[in-house]
C-alpha positions, 0 to 999 in steps of 0.5 A: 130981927136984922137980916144978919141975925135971920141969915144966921138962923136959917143957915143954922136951921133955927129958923124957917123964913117965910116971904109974904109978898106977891108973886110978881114981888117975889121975881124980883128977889127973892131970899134963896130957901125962903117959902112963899105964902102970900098974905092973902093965902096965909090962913088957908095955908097955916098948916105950912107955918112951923109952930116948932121953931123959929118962924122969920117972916118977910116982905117988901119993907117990913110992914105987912109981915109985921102984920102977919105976925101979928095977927097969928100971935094973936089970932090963931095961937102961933107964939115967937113969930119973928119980922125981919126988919126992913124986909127983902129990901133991908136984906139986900141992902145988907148984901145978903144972897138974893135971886131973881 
């Protein structure tokens, strides 16, 4: 999903996004209303992951939330799981609100 498209989203309340990265990454932009959960906490914190709408999950560039969706696609039964494309980086470049 592009930044534009997840934007949309979530503003409409159709989709949650969730950032995937570090704490440290995360002072340094974050996307307003986005929750964190680290990717190393993910599974200890499942039960957060909405498996009632859209869930967008992000990162720095796109490639551990691909991961993420990845893996709880198909280990952990969670279907319609979405990556931002280009992550937080790719958001930012699209002008979308950031915060520190």
């Amino acid at each position: 999903m592009t930044p534009g498209q997840a934007k949309g989203a979530a503003d409409a309340g159709d989709a949650v996004i969730i950032d995937v990265r570090e704490a440290d990454e995360l002072a340094q932009a974050a996307i307003p209303g986005a929750i964190h959960i680290p990717m190393g906490d993910l599974l200890d914190r499942l039960a957060e992951v909405p498996r009632d709408r859209t869930v967008i999950f992000t990162c720095h560039s796109g490639g551990r939330s691909e991961t993420v969706c990845r893996y709880l696609e198909e280990n952990e039964g969670f279907a319609g799981l979405v990556n931002l494309e280009g992550g937080i980086v790719a958001w930012a470049q699209a002008g979308l609100p950031v915060s520190p």
